[in-house]
C-alpha positions as CSV (number, residue, x, y, z in Angstrom):
1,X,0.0,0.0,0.0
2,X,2.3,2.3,0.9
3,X,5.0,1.6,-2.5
4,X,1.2,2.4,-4.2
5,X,1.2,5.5,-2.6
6,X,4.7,6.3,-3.5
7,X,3.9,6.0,-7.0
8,X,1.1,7.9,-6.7
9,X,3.0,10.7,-5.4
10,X,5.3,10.6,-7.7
11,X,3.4,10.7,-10.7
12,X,1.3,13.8,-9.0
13,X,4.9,15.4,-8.6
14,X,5.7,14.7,-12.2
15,X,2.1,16.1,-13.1
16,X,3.0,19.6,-11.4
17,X,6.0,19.7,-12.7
18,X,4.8,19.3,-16.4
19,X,2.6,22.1,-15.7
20,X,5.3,24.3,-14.1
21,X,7.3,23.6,-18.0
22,X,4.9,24.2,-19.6
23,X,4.4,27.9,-17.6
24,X,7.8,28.7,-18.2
25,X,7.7,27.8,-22.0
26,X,4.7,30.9,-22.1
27,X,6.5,32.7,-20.3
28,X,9.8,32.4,-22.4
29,X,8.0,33.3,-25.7
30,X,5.7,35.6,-24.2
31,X,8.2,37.4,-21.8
32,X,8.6,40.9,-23.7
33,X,4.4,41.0,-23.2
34,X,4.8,40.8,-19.6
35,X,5.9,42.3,-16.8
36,X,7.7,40.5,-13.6
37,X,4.7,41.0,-11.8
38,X,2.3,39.3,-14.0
39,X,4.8,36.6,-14.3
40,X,5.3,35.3,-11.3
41,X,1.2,35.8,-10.3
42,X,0.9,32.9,-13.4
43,X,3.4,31.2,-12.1
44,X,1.8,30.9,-8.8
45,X,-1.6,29.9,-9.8
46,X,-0.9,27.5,-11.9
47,X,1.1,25.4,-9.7
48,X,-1.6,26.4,-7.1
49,X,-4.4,25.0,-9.3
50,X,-1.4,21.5,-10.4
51,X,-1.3,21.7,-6.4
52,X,-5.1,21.2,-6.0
53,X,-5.8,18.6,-9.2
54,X,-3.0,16.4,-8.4
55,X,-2.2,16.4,-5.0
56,X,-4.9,17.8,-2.6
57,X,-8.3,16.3,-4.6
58,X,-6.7,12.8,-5.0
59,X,-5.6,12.9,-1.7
60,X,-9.1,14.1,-0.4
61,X,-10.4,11.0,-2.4
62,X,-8.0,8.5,-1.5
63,X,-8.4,9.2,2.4
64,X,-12.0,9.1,2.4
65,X,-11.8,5.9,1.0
66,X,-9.5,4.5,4.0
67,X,-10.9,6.0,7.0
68,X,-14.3,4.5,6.5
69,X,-12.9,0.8,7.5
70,X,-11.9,2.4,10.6
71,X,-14.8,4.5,11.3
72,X,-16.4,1.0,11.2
73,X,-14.1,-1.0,13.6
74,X,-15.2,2.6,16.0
75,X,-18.8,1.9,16.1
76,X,-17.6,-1.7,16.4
77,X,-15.6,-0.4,19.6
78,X,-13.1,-2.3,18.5
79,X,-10.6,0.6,19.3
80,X,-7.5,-0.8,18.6
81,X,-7.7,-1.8,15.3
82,X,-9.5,1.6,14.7
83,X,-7.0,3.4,15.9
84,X,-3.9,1.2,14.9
85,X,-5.6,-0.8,11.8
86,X,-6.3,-3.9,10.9
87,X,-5.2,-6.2,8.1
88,X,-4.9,-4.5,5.2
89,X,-6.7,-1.5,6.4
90,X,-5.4,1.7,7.8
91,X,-6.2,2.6,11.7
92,X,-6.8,6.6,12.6
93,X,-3.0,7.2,13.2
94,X,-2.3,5.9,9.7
95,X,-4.9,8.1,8.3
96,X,-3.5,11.2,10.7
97,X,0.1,10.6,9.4
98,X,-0.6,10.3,5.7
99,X,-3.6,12.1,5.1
100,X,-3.0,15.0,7.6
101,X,-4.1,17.8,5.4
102,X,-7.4,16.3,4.7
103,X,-10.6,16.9,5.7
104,X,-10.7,13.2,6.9
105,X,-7.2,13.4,8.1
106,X,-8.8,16.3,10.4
107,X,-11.2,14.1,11.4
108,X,-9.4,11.1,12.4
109,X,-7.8,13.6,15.2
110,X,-10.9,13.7,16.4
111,X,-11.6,9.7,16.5
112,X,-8.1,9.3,17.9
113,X,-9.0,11.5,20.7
114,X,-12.2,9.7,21.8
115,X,-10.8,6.1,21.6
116,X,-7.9,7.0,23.5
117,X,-10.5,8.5,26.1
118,X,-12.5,5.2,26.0
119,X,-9.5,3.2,26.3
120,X,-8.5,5.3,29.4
121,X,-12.1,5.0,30.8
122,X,-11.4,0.7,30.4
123,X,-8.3,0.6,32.2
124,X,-7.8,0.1,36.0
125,X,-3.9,1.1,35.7
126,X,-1.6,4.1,35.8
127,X,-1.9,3.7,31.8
128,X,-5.1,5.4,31.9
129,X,-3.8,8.5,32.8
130,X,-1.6,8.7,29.3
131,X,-4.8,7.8,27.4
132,X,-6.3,10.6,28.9
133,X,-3.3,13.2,28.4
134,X,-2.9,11.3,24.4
135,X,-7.2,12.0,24.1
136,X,-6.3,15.8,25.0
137,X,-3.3,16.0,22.8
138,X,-5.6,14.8,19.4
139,X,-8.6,16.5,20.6
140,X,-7.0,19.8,20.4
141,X,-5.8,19.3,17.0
142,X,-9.2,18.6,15.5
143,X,-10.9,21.5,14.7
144,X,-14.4,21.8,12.5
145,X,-16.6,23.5,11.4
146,X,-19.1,21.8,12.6
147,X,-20.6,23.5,15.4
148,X,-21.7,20.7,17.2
149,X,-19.1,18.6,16.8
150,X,-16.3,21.2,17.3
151,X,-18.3,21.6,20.6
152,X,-18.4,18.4,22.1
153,X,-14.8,17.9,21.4
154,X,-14.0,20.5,23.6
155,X,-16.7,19.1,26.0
156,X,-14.2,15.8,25.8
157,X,-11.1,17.6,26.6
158,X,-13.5,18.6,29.7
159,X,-14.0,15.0,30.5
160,X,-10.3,14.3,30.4
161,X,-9.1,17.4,32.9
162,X,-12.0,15.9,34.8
163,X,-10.4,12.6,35.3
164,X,-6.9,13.5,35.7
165,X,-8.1,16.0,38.6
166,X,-8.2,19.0,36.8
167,X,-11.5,20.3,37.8
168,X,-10.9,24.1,37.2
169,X,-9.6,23.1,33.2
170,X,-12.5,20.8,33.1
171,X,-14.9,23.7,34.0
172,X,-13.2,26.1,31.7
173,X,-13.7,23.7,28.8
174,X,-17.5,22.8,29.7
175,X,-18.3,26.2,29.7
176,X,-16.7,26.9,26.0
177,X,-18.4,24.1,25.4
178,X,-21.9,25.1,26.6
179,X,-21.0,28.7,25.1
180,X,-19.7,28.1,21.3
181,X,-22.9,27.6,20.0
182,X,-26.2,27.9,21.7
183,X,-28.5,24.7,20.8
184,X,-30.5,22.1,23.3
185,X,-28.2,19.5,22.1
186,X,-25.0,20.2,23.7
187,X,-25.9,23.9,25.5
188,X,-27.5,22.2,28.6
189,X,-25.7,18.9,28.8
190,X,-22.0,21.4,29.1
191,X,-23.4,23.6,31.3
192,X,-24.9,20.6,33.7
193,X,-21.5,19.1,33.9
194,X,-19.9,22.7,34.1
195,X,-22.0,23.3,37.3
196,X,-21.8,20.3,39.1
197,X,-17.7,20.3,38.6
198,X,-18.3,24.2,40.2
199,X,-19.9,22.8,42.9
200,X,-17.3,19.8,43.7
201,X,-15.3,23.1,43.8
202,X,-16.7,24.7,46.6
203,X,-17.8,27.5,44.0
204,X,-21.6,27.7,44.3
205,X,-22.3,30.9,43.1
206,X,-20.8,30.1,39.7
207,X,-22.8,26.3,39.8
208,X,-25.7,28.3,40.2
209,X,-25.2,30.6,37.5
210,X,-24.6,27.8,34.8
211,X,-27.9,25.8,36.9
212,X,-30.1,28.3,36.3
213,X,-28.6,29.6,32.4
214,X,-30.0,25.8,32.2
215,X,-33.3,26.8,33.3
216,X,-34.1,30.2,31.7
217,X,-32.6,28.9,28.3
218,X,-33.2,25.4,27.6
219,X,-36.3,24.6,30.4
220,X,-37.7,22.5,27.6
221,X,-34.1,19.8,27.9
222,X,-33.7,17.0,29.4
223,X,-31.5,18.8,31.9
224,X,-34.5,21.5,32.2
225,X,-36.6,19.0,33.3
226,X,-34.6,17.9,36.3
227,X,-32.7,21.5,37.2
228,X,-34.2,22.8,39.8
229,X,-33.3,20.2,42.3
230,X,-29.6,21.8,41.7
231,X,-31.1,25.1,42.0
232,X,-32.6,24.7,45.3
233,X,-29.7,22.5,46.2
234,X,-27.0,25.6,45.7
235,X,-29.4,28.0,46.8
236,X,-29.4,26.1,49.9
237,X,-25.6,26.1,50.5
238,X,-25.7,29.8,49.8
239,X,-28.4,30.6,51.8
240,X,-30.7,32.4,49.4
């Protein structure tokens, strides 16, 4: 697989190249026509536009093709051959390493991160903690533009802090969460989790806030339904 790729790559190279000849053959018989400027603006978006139709689209292509057998051994939770491959197939880190560029090299960070944070959620050792700190690591590379998704990443990264002990992190990062886009999906489901870590933390005022942000915006969410048991609860500590 990977001498195909090799050959692939090379004969992409060889592509761009032909087209950068070919520029600087117009250019030769054309130079007195055109200024410097000019020149090297054609120069640029032609091997821009090799770049794209010989590197970048195959690539996109090829890599969407090979993450889908890992995707599968995912909802399989089979998370070591999703994330290391199986067979002839390619695992998430495969994908990461050659297809990093791509849209599904950008989300294989993402898969990375959550089966490292399943695997650390399986294991009774000290090994867990790496998977936790190797979830975080991937996490933070993926990025989307996917609203949701981009959010419960983050919410992830939350989870993670939360297990390794770093409540005021994991806060932080359910909040953003709860914040980057408001929507009864992830909104209420962040900001539970951001106020009961609050209230671990001896902050009540700030569990209350994020309790009752629950209750005036998303009173019709699952969380909705049950949130004013936490609202009395912290009101209660306070003494409100």
């Amino acid at each position: 697989m990977a001498k195909k790729k090799f050959d692939q790559t090379e004969e992409n190279l060889a592509n761009i190249e032909e087209a950068i000849g070919r520029t600087e053959k117009f250019v030769e018989n054309n130079k007195k026509n055109l200024s410097y400027g000019v020149i090297g603006l054609f120069a640029i978006v032609i091997i821009a536009l090799g770049y794209n139709k010989y590197v970048l689209i195959p690539n996109q292509e090829e890599s969407y093709s090979n993450i889908w057998p890992a995707e599968q051994y995912f909802k399989m939770d089979s998370l070591d051959w999703a994330l290391y491959g199986h067979e002839d197939n390619q695992g998430f880190l495969d994908i990461i390493d050659n297809y990093g560029s791509t849209k599904s090299g950008n989300l294989a960070q993402y898969y990375a991160g959550i089966c490292y944070f399943r695997m650390a959620q399986n294991d009774t050792t000290s090994q867990a903690l790496d998977y936790y700190e190797t979830a975080i690591d991937y996490l933070n590379d993926f990025d989307s533009d996917d609203i949701n998704v981009k959010a419960m990443s983050i919410g992830a990264i939350g989870d993670c802090e939360m297990e390794l002990g770093n409540q005021e992190k994991a806060a932080t990062h359910y909040i953003k969460a709860a914040h980057l886009y408001d929507n009864e999906l992830v909104s209420p489901t962040m900001l539970k989790k951001a106020g009961m870590t609050y209230s671990i933390l001896g902050d009540h005022k700030k569990a209350l806030e994020a309790f009752e942000e629950i209750r005036t915006k998303y009173k019709t969410s699952y969380e909705g339904n049950e949130i004013k048991k936490y609202i009395a609860r912290e009101k209660e500590i306070l003494g409100e």
